[in-house]
C-alpha positions as MATLAB code, in Angstrom:
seq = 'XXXXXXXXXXXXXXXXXXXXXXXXXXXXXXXXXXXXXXXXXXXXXXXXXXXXXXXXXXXXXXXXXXXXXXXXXXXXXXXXXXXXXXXXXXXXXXXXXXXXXXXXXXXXXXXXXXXXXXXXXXXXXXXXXXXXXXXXXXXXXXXXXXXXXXXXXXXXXXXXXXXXXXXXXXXXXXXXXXXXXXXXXXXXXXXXXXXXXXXXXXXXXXXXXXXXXXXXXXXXXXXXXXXXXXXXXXXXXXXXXXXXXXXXXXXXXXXXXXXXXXXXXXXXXXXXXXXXXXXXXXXXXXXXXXXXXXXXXXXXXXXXXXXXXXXXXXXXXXXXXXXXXXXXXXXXXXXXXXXXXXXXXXXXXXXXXXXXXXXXXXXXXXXXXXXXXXXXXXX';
ca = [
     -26.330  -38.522   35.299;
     -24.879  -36.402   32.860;
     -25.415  -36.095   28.756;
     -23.498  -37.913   26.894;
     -25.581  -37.960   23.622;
     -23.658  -34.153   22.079;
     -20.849  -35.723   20.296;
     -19.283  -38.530   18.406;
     -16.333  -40.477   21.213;
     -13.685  -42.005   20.087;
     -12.783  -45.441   21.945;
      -9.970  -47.613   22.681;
      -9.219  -50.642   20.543;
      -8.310  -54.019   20.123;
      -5.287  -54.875   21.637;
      -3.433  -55.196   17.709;
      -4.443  -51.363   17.516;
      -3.287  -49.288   20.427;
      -6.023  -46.619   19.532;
      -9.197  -47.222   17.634;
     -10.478  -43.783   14.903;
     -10.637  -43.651   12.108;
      -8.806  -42.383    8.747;
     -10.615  -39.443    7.102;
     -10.875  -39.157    2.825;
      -8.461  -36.895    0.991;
     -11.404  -34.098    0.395;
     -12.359  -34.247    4.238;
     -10.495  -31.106    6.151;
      -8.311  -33.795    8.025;
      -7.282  -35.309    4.176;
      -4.053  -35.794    5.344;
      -4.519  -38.361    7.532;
      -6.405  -40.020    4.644;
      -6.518  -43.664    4.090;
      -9.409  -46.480    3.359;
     -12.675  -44.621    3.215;
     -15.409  -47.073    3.056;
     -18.513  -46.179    0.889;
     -21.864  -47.467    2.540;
     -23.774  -49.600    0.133;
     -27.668  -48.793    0.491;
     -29.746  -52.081    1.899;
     -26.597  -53.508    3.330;
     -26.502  -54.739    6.636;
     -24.135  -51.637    7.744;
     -26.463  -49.396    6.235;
     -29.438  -50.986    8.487;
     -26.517  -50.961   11.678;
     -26.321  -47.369   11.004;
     -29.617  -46.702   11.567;
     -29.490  -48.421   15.011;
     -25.997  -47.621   16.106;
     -23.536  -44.290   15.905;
     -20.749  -46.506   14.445;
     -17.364  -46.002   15.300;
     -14.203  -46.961   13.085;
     -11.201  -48.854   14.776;
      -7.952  -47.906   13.009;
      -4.775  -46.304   14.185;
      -4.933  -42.757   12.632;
      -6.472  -40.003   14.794;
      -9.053  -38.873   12.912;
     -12.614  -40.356   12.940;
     -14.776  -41.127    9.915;
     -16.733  -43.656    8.565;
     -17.152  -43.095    4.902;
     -20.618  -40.443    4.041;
     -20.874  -39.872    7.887;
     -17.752  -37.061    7.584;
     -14.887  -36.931   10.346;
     -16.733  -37.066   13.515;
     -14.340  -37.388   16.200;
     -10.296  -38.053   17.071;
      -8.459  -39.049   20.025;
      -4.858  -38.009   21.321;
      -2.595  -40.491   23.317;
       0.784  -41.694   23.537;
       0.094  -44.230   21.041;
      -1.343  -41.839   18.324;
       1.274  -39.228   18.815;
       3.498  -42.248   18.092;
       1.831  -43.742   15.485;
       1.614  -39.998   13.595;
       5.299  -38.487   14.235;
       6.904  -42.177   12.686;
       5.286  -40.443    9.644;
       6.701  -37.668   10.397;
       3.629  -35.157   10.346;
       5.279  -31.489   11.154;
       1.836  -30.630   12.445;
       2.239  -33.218   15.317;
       5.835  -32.610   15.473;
       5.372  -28.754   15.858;
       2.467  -29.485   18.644;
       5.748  -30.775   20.715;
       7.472  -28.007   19.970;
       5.569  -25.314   21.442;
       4.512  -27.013   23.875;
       8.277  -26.670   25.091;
       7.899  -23.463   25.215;
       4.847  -22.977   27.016;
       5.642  -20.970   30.165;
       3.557  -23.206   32.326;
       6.482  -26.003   30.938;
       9.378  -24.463   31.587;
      11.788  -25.500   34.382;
      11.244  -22.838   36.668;
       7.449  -23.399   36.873;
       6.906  -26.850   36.906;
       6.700  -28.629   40.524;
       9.952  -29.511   42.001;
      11.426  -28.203   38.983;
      12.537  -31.360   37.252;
      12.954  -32.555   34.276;
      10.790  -35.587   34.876;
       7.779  -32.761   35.885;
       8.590  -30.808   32.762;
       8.391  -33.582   30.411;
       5.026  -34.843   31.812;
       4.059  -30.877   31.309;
       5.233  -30.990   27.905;
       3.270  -34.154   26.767;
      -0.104  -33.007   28.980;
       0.561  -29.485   26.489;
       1.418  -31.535   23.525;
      -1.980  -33.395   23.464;
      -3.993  -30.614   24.272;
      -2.079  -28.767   21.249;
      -2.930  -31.746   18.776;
      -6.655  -32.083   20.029;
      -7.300  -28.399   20.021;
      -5.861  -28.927   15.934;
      -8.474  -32.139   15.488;
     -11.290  -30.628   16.573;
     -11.303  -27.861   14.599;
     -11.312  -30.559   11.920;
     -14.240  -33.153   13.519;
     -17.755  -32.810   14.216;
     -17.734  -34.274   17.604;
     -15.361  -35.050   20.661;
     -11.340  -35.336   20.885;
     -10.535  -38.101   23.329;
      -7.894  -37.792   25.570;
      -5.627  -40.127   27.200;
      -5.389  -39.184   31.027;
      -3.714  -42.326   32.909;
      -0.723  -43.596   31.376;
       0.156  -46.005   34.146;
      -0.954  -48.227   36.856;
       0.268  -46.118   39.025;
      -1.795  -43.014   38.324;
      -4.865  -45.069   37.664;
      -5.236  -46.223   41.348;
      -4.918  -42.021   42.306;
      -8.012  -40.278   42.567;
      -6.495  -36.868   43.341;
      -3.461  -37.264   40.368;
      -6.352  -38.089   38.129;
      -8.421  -35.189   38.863;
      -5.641  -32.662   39.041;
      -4.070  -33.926   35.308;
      -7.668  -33.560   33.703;
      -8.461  -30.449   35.537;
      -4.606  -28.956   34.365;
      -5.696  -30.088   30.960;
      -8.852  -28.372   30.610;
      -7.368  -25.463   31.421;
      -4.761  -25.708   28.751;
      -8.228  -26.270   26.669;
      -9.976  -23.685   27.466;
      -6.428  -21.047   26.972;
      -6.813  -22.500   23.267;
     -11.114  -21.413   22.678;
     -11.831  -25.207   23.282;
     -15.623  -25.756   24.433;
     -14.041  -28.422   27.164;
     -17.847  -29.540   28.085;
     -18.773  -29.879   24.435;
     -15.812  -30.789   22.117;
     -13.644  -32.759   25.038;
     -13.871  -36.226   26.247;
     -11.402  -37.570   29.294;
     -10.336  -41.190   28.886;
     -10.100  -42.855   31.986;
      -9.840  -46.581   33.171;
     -12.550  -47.948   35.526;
     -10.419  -48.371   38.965;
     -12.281  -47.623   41.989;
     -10.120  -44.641   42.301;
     -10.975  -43.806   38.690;
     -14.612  -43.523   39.417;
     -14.014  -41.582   42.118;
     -12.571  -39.249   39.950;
     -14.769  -39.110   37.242;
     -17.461  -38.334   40.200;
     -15.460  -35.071   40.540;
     -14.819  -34.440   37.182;
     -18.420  -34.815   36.072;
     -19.506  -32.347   38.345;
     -17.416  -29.637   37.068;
     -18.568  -30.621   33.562;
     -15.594  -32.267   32.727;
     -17.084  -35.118   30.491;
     -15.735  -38.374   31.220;
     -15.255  -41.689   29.136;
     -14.738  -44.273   31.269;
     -12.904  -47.451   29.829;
     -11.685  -51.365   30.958;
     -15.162  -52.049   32.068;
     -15.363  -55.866   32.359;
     -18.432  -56.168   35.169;
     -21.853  -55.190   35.497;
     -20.178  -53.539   39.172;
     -17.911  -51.671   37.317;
     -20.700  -50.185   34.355;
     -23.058  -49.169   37.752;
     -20.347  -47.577   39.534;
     -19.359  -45.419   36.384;
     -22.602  -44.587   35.043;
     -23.801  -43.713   38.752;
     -20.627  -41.759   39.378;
     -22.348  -39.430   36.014;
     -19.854  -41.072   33.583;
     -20.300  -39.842   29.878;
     -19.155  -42.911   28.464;
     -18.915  -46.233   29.428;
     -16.566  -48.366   26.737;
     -17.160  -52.563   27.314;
     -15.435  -54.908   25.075;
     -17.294  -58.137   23.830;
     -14.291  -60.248   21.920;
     -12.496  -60.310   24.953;
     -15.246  -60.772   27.624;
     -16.335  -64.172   25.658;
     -12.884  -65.300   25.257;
     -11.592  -64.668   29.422;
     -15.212  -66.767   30.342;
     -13.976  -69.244   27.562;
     -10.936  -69.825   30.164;
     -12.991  -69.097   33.376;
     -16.830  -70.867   33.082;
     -17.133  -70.969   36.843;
     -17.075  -67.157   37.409;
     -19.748  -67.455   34.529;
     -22.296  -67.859   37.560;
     -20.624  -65.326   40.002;
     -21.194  -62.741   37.331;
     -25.141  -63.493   36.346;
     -23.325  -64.498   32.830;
     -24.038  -68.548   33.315;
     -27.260  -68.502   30.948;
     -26.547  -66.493   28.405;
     -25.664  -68.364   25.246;
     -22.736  -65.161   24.717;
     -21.324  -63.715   27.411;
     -19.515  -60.329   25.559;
     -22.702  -59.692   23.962;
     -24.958  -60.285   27.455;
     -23.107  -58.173   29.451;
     -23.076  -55.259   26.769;
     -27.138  -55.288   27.157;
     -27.217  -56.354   31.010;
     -25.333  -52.519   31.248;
     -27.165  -51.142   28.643;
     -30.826  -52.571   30.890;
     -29.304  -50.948   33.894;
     -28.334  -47.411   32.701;
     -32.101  -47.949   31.325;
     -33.661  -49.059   34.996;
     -31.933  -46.197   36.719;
     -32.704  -43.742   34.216;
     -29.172  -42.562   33.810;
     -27.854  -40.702   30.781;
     -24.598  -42.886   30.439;
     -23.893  -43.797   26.573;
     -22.631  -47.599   26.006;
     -19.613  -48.128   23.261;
     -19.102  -52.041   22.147;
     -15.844  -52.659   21.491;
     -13.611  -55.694   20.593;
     -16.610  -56.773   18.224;
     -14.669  -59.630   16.418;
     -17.198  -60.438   14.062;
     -20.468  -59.843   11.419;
     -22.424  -61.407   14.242;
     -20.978  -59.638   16.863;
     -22.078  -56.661   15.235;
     -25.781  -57.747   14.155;
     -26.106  -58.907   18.084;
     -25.338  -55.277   19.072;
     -27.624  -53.568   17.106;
     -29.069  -50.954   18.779;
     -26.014  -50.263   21.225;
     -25.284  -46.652   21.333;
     -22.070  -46.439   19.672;
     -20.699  -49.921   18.220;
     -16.325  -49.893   17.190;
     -15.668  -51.661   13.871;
     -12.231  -52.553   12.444;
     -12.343  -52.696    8.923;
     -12.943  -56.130    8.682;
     -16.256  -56.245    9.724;
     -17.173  -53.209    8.198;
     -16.072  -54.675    4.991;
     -18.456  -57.890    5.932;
     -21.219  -56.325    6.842;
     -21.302  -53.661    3.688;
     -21.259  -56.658    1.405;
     -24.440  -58.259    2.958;
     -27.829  -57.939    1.446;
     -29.940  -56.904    5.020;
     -32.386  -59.589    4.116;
     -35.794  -58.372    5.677;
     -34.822  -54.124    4.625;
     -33.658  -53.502    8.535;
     -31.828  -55.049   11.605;
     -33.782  -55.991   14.555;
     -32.843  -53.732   17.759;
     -31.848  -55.757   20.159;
     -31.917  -53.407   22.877;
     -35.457  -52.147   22.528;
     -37.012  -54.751   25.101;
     -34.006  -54.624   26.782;
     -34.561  -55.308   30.389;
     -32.684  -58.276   31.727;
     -30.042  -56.918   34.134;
     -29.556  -58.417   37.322;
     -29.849  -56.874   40.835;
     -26.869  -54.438   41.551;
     -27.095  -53.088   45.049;
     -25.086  -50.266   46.439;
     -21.355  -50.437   45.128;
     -18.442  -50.104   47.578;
     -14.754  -49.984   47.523;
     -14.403  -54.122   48.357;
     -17.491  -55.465   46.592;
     -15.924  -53.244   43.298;
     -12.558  -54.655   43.821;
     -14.229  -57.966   44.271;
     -15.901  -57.965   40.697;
     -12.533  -56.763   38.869;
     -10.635  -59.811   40.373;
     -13.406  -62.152   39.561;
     -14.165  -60.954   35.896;
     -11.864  -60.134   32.847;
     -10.937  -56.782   34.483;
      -7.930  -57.263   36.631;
      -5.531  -58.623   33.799;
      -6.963  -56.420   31.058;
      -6.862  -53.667   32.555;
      -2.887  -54.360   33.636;
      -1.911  -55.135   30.048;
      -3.784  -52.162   28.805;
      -2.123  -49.701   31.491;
       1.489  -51.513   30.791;
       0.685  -50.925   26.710;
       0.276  -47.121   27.881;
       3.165  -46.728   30.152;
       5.432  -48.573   27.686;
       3.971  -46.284   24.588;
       4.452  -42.897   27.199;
       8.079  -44.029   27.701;
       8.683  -44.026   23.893;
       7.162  -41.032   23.583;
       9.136  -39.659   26.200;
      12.550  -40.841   25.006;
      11.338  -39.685   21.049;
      10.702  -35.765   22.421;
      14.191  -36.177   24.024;
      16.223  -37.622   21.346;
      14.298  -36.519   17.966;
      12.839  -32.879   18.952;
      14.637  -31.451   21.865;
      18.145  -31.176   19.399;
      16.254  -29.572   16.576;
      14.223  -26.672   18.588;
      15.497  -23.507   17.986;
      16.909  -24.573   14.810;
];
């Protein structure tokens, strides 16, 4: 296993918001992506979920904070980038810029010498440019997009080689990779392979799209940082499906998105791995009272708002992951029985529409750096 407990992650979102951080307040040293600071009001009941749980904040911006906590970590991805040059941020724009003129970018350097290859180079330098700028401004981690299609998810080797590439443009930049850098990557079997790899060489690793209890023991065994689940939209695909319910040791629980968040949780525990846990898609004040106790829990503003303006009635929240210890049996985990438990759980079609939402959003990207800053360089 490997620690995962040194920094803050960022994690991906509900499917309304691309990318889940969180805005930072106007005295904060990321001010100007300011918006919505939420003061935490003593005895409330996310005032007792902080106690429990490192809370995360789901918005679009880049920058993480949740209110007296200061800006604890960021993320960079096709969809932030996005999200932040519509503003028209010259900070973001300029990290495009020079990363067109990184030598490692130009034509002559880049494989094959095409433009496709020197437009990939550009955004891999363009993120790494923008993170290296958040975390001089965050406490913890800058997440980084790796895959951006289906493609590249099901390649061990293209996965290694981008996050490897990437470090390196880290490190060039005085960027503690192993402390300040997480990798986002989806939880393929070819994914896990990679983060195997990647792990080793300190490389930290957050692994998302987990949807099975296979999926959670393959990552966290592989040395995964971060494992991301995501409880809204486990309960609603069972909703549809009951009889895989029983295939997936889900049939008694009285919430499956919740269950399966502390049957992965009860496993990292049994096997004494260091893998950290993130809830996401936590639709709900109950959602997030149920998870109490999770290592890092998302929350859209919503249910922060909810949960500040209840009274914690007893002073604190119960942890519901201190007796934790109902996980099924999970033998060894090979190549079919893994691809068996993504096409009989919520994984196969999440994790498509995710990777299409990234592809689509690297495309725009893509065709933005082409029509919007390639004419105005040099001017």
């Amino acid at each position: 296993g490997r620690r995962a407990d040194r920094a803050e992650p960022h994690a991906s979102p509900e499917r309304a918001s691309p990318e889940a951080s969180a805005p930072a307040s106007s005295s904060s040293p990321a001010g100007k992506y300011a918006s919505n600071v939420v003061s935490i009001q003593r005895g409330s009941e996310l005032d007792a979920l902080k106690s429990l749980s490192s809370l995360v904040y789901d918005t679009k911006h880049a920058v993480n904070e949740l209110a007296v906590l200061g800006p604890q970590a960021a993320t960079v991805s096709p969809s932030i980038l996005l999200h932040a040059l519509s503003e028209n941020r010259s900070a973001d724009v300029g990290s495009i810029e020079g990363a067109l003129f990184y030598d490692r970018c130009l034509l002559e350097n880049v494989q094959g010498h095409t433009e496709e290859a020197r437009m990939d180079c550009v955004l891999d330098k363009s993120f790494v440019n923008l993170a290296a700028m958040m975390a001089s401004r965050v406490e913890g981690v800058v997440s980084v997009e790796v895959v951006e299609s289906r493609l590249a998810a099901n390649d061990r080797d293209a996965i290694v080689g981008k996050a490897r590439r990437m470090a390196e443009m880290f490190r060039e930049l005085d960027v503690d990779v192993a402390e300040r850098v997480l990798f986002k990557i989806p939880c393929t079997w070819e994914g896990v392979q990679a983060v195997e790899t990647l792990e080793r060489e300190d490389i930290k690793c957050h692994v998302t799209q987990v949807y099975s209890l296979e999926q959670a023991a393959a990552a966290a065994r592989a040395g995964a940082s971060l494992v991301q689940t995501y409880v809204g939209r486990v309960r609603t695909w069972y909703q549809k499906h009951p009889v895989s319910l029983v295939h997936n040791h889900l049939a008694d629980a009285s919430d499956s998105g919740i269950e399966l968040v502390k049957q992965i949780a009860a496993l990292i525990k049994k096997e004494n791995l260091e893998t950290k846990v993130i809830a996401a898609s936590v639709k709900n004040r109950k959602d997030a009272v149920a998870l109490a106790g999770c290592d890092y829990v998302l929350l859209n503003d919503r249910v922060v708002s909810t949960l500040n303006s209840e009274l914690c009635v007893d002073g604190f929240l119960k942890n519901a992951f201190a007796n934790n210890a109902n996980v099924p049996a999970v033998g060894e985990i090979y190549q079919e029985r893994f691809e068996a438990a993504v096409a009989n759980s919520p994984a196969a079609e999440e994790m498509q529409f995710a990777l299409a939402q990234n592809a689509a959003a690297d495309k725009k990207l893509k065709e933005f750096i082409t029509q919007k800053v390639l004419p105005g360089v040099g001017q």
